[in-house]
Structures are given as C-alpha cells and as structure tokens.
Steps between C-alpha positions, in 0.01 A plus 500: 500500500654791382589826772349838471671819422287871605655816330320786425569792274447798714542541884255434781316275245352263780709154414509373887089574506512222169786263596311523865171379329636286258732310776157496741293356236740222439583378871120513534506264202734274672834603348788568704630824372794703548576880496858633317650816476841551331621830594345688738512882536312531856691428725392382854657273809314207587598289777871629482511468127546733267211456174203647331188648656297302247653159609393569838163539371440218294658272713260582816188503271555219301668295817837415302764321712791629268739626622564945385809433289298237260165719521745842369887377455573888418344780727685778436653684798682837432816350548436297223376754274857648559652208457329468122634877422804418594522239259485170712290198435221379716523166298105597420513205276542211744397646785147511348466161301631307791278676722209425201595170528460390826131691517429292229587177619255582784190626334265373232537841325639822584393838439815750454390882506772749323567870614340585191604487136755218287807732547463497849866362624701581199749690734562171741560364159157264500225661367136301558454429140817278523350343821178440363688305180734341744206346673247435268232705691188631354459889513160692609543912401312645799423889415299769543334736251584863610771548183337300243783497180784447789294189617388332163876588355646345854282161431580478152881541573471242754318237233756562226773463758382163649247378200492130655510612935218796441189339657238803461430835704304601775377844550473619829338778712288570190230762511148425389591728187782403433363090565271579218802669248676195584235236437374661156834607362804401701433159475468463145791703481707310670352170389585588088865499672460144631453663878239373737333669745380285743414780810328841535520543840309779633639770729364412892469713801614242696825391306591869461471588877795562717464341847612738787735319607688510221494854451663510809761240433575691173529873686701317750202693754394527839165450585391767758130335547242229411767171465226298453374613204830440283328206277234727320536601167539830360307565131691810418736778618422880521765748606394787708682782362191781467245666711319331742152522329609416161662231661203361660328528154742293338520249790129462500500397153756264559457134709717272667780734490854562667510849566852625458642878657696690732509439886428841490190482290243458825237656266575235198532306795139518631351506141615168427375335865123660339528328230539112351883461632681194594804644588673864531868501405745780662799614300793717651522316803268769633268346808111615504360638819306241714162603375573360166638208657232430747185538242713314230543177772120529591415494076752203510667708260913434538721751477906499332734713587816469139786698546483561108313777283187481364578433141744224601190322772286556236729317211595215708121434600321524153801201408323276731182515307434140339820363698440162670569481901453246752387799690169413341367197507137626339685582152712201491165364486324715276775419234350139438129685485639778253661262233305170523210673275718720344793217339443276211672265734448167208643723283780584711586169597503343193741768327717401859442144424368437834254228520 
C-alpha cells in the first residue's frame, strides 16, 4: 500500500486539517496508520527532545508510539539553520529515508505532510519531490483558493513534475462562492489536464477558531483572570485602536471574538466585556485596573497581558486561524464531520490504491 505525500501550493493551506481526517478515517477503518514529516520548520521540545510542533500533535491524536526522530528526522533548530548557511550538511538524505523507513515498517500506511511546496528542502540538498520518487508515495495537492492562477499554475507544476506520484487535489477552506467557481469551472479545468479533484472542503467556524489557550501559548502571555475558561474558542479578532463607541459598534457586529488593545484602553476595554467577547488581549505589557479585571472574571471573560505591540499580537493570532491543537479537542473532532460529506473518499482511495 503505497504512503501519502501532503504539499500544498500556497501557505496556511490546511494540509494537517486533511492528513488529520484522512489518517482518522483510516484507523477507524481498521488500518494502522502512521504520520511522517521530513523536515520540520517548527520547532518545539518534547520530552527533552528537540522536533516539530506538528509531530507532537499527530502523535498524541492519532496515539502513535514512534518515537520524535522517525515521526520528523529533521526539525530545524536555529543552530541548524546556521549550520546550512555555513555550508555544512545535515545528511537530509539519510536522516529522512531511514527515519521513513522504520515508520513504515510499523504502519499499514503512512501519511507524510510537507512544509508546503516540491522545492521545499532544496537547500539541505533533498527537496520533497526527490523524497516522494525515492519512496514511491502518492501525492494529494491540498490548497486554498484565495490566488486562483498561483494555485491552478502550483498544481499543474506539481503534475508535470511527478506525472505518475500526483494522486489529485483537495481544496480546502473553500467559500460557498468560491465552492461553486470550483465545482462548475475549476474542476473541468483541471480535469482536461488529467487533475482530479476529489475535495471542496468548505471553510468552518469551528476549524478556523483559535482556542485560548493557544493564543496564549503563542504570545508567550499571562493570564491575569478567568483560568478556567482557556479551552473556548475564539471566531475572530478585533483590535481596539478607535473610540470607544465606534468600538462598541464594531464589536457588536462582531461574535465570538478576541478583543485585542492596549492595557491602557479601559474604555476599549469595557466595550468589548458588553459585547460577544471570549477573550480581551493586552499588548505593551500594560496591566488594566481591577474593575476591568473583576467584571471580565465574573463574564468568564479571560484576560492576557503580551509584552508585544498590537500589530505583532494581532499577526501572530490571525496565524492560528484553521491551525490544529490538542488544545481543542471539539475541532479535532469536527475535522472527521467537515470532510466525511465533503471528500470523494472512493475516488480518493482508488487513485491512492487503497483498498
């Protein structure tokens, strides 16, 4: 049974939300399978190892008992990253295939997710397209559809560069206008160049939702009240940068939210506690006074004191939109519900040639 390779062509496409669903369905069908990922650029310590932040991920959800260095044989530590400007090899090459071999000894199948697209790894001197040749895996393009002509070029690219490995595309995080673009004339499109698509998977509330717990991980924050409420999800983020009653205008219109503005802000402050807000965020390392504090724990409402600026708390939280966590439990399990209906799964399997 042949592995599984998930690139994408632009970033932030959603390829652990697929390779989480597609490895799901699969146990659930009785397979053992297997998670791989060959260079890994987020780094993270896990039990006094150095690897990826993905690898800890998959191996808690999908209870793996390999070991970090087979799940991601290359996470990529600063020092390293010197070490490759400098000119030194990281042996990429047979680091990752003896690491790939040994998950695959143990495992029916195994699902290997790339940073993103084919070229990723030329400069350890292994890019995936090599990988994906070396070990006859099956490639799934996972994409979105915000840059259409970058995305249809990327997938086409991808299928002249591996015409026998290119399994088909999923699109991901799709908009019900776009869904409808895609269905009527991306899919012939693709299809007249010998491209499947066998997924339109809607954009979800859920999926897209950062837990609050993670935004605090991320800010590296301190949580000044309401510790219990860290698993809820927020929708959106609004930054609280103008008057107080345009503010709670905008805020009003606006549910589920993090709020995100100055520890000075009590006015932006109060506005957002009126209003639909799971959590406030503090930038400047600038501490409310108490009566924010004390209504905010009453509303259940936590509060996060960064040390960093508002346009840097607010970049680092809208990258947590549609990123998997074990943080949240409720959309690790709205994945299978989002992409059972929404997957030609026969389709799928039989361009994997899984039975």
């Amino acid at each position: 049974m042949p592995s599984i390779v998930l690139a994408s062509v632009t970033p932030y496409a959603g390829k652990n939300v697929i390779a989480l669903g597609i490895a799901r369905k699969l146990q659930r069908e009785g397979k053992s399978v297997g998670y791989f990922k060959p260079i890994g650029p987020l780094v993270h310590m896990e039990d006094g190892v150095v690897t990826d932040e993905d690898a800890v991920f998959f191996k808690k959800a999908l209870g793996l008992d390999d070991d970090f260095m087979t799940l991601c044989p290359c996470a990529l530590s600063n020092k390293q990253v010197g070490d490759i400007l400098s000119g030194e090899s990281l042996c990429t090459k047979s680091r990752v295939l003896e690491a790939f071999a040994k998950a695959s000894e143990s495992h029916d199948i195994v699902v290997a997710v790339n940073m993103g697209r084919l070229s990723c790894g030329l400069s350890l001197g292994y890019p995936i397209h090599q990988f994906i040749r070396d070990v006859n895996a099956r490639l799934i393009v996972v994409d979105r559809y915000r840059w259409p002509v970058e995305t249809l070029d990327g997938m086409i690219h991808m299928k002249e560069l591996l015409p026998d490995a290119f399994a088909g595309v999923v699109f991901n995080r799709i908009s019900p206008a776009d869904a409808s673009t895609i269905e009527k004339r991306v899919r012939p499109f693709l299809k007249n160049r010998g491209i499947e698509v066998f997924g339109i998977v809607p954009d979800d509330i859920i999926l897209g939702a950062a837990p609050i717990s993670d935004i605090v991980e991320i800010l590296n924050g301190t949580v000044l009240c309401a510790p219990d409420k860290l698993d809820g999800l927020v929708e959106h983020f609004s930054i609280g940068a103008m008057k107080a009653d345009a503010a709670l205008r905008v805020f009003q219109r606006v549910p589920h939210k993090g709020v995100i503005t100055g520890g000075d802000r009590s006015d932006i402050q109060l506005a957002a506690l009126q209003t639909s807000t799971r959590c406030i965020v503090l930038t400047g390392a600038l501490h409310p006074n108490e009566r924010i504090l004390t209504r905010a724990e009453e509303l259940g409402v936590p509060v996060i004191l960064t040390d960093k600026d508002t346009s840097s708390t607010a970049e680092l939280c809208e990258r947590l939109h549609g990123r998997l966590s074990l943080n949240s439990e409720r959309k690790i399990a709205r994945v299978d519900e989002v992409l059972e209906p929404n997957v030609n799964w026969e389709g799928l399997y039989a361009a994997l040639g899984i039975d």
